[in-house]
C-alpha positions as CSV (number, residue, x, y, z in Angstrom):
1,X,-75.8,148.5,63.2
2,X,-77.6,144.8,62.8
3,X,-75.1,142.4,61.6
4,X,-76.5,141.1,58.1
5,X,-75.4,140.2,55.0
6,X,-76.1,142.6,52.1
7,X,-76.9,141.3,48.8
8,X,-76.6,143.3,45.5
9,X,-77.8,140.7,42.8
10,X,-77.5,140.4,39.2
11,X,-79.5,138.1,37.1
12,X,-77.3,136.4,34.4
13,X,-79.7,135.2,32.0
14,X,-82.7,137.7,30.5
15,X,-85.9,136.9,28.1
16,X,-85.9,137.9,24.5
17,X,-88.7,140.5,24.2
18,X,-90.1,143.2,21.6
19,X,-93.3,145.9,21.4
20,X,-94.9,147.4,18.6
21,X,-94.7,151.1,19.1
22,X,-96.6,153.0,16.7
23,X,-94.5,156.4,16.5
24,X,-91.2,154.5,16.5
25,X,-92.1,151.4,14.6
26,X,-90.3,149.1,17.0
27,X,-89.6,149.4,20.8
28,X,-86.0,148.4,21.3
29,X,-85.1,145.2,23.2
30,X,-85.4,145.7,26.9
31,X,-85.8,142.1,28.0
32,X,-82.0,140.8,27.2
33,X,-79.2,139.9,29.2
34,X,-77.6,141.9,32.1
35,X,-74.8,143.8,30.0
36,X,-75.5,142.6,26.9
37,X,-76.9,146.4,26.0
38,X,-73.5,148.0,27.8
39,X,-72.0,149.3,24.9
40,X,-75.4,151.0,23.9
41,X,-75.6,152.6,26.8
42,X,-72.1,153.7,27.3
43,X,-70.9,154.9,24.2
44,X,-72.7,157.4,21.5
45,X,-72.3,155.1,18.3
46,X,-76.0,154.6,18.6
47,X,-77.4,156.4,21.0
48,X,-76.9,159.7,21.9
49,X,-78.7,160.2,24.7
50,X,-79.5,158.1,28.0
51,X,-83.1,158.2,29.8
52,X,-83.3,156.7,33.2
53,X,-87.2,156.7,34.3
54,X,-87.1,155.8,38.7
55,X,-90.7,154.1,39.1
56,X,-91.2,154.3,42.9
57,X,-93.9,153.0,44.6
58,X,-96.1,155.8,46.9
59,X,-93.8,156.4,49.9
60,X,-90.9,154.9,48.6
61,X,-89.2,157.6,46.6
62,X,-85.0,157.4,46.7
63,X,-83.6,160.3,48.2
64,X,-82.5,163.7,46.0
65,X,-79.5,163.1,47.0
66,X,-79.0,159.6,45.7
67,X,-80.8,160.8,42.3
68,X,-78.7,163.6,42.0
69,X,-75.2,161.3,42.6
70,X,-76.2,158.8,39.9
71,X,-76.9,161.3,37.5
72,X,-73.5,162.9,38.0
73,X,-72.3,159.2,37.6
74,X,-74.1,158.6,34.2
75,X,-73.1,161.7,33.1
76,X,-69.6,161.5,34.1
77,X,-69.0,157.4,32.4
78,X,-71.5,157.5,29.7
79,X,-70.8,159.0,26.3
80,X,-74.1,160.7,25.4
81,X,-73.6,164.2,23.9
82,X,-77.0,165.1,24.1
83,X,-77.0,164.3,27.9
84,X,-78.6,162.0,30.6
85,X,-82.5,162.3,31.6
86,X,-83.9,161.1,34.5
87,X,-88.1,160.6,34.8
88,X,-90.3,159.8,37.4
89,X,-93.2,157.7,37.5
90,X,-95.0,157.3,40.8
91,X,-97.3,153.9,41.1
92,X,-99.6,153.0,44.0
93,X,-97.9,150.9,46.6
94,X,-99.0,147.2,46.9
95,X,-98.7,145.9,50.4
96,X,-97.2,142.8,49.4
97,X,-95.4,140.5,52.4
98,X,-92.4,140.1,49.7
99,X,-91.6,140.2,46.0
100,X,-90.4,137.5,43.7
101,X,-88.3,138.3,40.4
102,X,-91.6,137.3,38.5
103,X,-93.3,140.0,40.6
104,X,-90.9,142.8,39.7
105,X,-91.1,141.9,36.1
106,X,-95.0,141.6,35.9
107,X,-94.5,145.5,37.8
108,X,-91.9,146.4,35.2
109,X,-94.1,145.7,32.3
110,X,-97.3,147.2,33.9
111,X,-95.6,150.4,34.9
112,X,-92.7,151.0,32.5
113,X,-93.6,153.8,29.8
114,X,-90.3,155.0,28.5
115,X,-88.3,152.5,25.8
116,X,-85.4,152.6,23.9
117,X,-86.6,154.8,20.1
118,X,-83.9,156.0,17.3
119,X,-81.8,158.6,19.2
120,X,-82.4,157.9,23.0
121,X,-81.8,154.7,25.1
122,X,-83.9,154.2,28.2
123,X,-83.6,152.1,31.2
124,X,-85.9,151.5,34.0
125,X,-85.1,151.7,37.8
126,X,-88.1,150.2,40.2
127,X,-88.1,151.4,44.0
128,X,-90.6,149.0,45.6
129,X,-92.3,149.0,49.1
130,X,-91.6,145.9,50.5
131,X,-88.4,143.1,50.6
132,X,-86.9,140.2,48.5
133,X,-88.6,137.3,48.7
134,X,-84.8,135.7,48.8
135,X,-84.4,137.3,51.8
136,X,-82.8,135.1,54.8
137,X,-82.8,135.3,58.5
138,X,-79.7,136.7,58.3
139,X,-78.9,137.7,54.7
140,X,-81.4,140.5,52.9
141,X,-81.0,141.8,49.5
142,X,-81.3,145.5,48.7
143,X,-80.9,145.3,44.5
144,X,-81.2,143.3,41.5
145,X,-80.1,144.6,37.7
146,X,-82.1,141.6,35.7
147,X,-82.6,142.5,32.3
148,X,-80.4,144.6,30.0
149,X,-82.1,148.5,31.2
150,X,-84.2,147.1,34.1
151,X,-82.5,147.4,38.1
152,X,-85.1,147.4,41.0
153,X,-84.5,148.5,44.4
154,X,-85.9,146.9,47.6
155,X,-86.7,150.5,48.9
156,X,-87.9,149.4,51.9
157,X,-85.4,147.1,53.1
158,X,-83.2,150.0,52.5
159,X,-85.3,151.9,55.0
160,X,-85.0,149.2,57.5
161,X,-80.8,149.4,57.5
162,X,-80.5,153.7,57.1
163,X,-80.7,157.0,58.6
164,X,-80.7,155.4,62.3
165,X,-78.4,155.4,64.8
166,X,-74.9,153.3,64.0
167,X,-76.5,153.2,60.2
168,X,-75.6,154.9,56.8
169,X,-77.0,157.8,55.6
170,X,-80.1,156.9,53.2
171,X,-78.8,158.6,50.2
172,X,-75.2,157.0,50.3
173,X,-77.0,153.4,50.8
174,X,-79.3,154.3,48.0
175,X,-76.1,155.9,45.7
176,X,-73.9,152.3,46.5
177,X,-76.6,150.2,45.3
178,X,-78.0,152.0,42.4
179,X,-74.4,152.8,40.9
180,X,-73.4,149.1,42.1
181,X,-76.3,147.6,40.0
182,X,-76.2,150.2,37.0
183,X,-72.3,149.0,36.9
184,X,-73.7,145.8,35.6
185,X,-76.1,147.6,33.2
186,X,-72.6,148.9,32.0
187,X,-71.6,145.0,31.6
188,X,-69.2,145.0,35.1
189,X,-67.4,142.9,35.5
190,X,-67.0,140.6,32.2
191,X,-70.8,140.9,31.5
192,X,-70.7,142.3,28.6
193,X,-67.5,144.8,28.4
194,X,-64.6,142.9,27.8
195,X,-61.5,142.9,30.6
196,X,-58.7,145.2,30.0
197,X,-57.3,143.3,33.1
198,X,-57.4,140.3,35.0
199,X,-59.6,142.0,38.3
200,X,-62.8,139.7,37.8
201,X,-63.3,138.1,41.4
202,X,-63.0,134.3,40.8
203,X,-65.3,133.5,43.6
204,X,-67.7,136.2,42.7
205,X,-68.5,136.5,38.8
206,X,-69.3,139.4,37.4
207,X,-67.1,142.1,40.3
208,X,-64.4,143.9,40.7
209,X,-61.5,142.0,43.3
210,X,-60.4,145.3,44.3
211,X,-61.9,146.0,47.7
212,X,-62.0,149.3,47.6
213,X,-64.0,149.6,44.1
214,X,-67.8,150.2,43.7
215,X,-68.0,146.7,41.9
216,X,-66.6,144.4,44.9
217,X,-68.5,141.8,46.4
218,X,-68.8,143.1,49.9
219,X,-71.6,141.4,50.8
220,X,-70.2,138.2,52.7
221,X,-69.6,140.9,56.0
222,X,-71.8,143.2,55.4
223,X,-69.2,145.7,55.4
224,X,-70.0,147.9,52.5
225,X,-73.0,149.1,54.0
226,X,-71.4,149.0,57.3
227,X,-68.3,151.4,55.8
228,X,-70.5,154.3,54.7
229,X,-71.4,155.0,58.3
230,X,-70.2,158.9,59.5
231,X,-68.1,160.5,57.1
232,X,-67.2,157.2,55.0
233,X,-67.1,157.6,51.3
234,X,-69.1,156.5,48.4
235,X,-67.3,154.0,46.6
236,X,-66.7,154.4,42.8
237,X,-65.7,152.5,40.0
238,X,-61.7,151.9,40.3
239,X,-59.1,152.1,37.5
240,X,-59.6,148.7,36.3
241,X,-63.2,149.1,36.1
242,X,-62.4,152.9,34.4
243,X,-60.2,151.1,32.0
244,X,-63.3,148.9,30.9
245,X,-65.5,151.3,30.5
246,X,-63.5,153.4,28.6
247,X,-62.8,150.7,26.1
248,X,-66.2,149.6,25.5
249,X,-67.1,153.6,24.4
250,X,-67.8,155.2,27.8
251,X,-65.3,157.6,29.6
């Protein structure tokens, strides 16, 4: 496997941002802070059900099984009685050399048809067809959670490091970054649901310190991409992280 550094990014600070919507009145903000809609989406106070629409660019759909592993994990952390819903939307690839945070945002709003109304909260993942424009000769980044229901996916930089030979399975790369980045949707770590514990990473805001939990910083070897090679599993949220969740309505 090529020795890289793997980034799974989080924006800290979002855009304020509003739509008319005639049937609902108002479309709910969806251009806020990561984590600042975690308790929304966790718990069933407000919402009681959660609508994940995947917008993937022709040719750069994620894999059943990653769709079918965060769904179980929604289902399984988030309190929505009348149950999780995932969409699909596919757009026309663009071709671009790279994209820029201001590109994934101007595709967001182009593309992006299902928002937040009364009973149902919605968030938006984007799968797109080319790679970060922060990547690095030696450092390429794979996801981004940047507003408060928006995560994109650099789909094809994810095709670039899986299903080869001394790689990770595509649907276990796919499942660590979309549960990694949806972990900050949920306001991991100290983005939004409060600490139950002192387990924020003081060199890395906003993970887990606990190696072995979903929300660690692994990026610096590259070794949680490395670690799902053969047989490895998936890493999930740990106790601490649990412990969070729970607290801030989920389960």
């Amino acid at each position: 496997m090529k020795r890289f550094l793997f980034l799974l990014l989080i924006v800290l600070v979002g855009a304020a941002g509003c739509k008319k919507d005639g049937k609902h009145k108002v479309r709910k903000n969806h251009k806020q802070s990561v984590g600042s809609s975690a308790g929304d989406i966790l718990s069933d106070q407000k919402y009681e059900k959660l609508t994940v629409q995947v917008i993937y660019m022709t040719g750069y759909r994620p894999t059943d099984g990653a769709i079918d592993n965060l769904r179980e994990m929604l289902t399984e952390r988030c309190d929505k009685p009348d149950g999780v819903s995932i969409v699909f939307k596919e757009i026309a690839a663009q071709g671009k050399s790279a994209y820029t945070l201001s590109d994934v945002k101007e595709i967001e709003d182009a593309a992006r048809s299902e928002f937040t109304t009364r009973n149902n909260i919605a968030l938006t993942m984007l799968f797109l067809d080319g790679p970060s424009a922060d990547d690095q000769a030696n450092a390429v980044v794979l996801g981004i959670a940047y507003y408060n229901t928006s995560v994109a996916v650099f789909e094809s930089t994810v095709h670039d490091y899986s299903d080869q030979l001394n790689e990770p399975a595509r649907y276990k790369l796919e499942t660590l970054i979309m549960n990694h980045e949806m972990g900050h949707l949920f306001g991991l770590v100290n983005l939004g649901t409060p600490l139950q514990s002192s387990h924020e990473d003081g060199n890395y805001p906003g993970h887990c310190n606990n190696p072995d939990c979903l929300m660690y910083w692994e990026a610096e070897t590259g070794s949680a991409v490395a670690n799902l090679i053969g047989s490895s599993p998936i890493p999930d949220f740990d106790a601490n992280c649990i412990s969070d969740l729970q607290h801030n309505g989920g389960r």
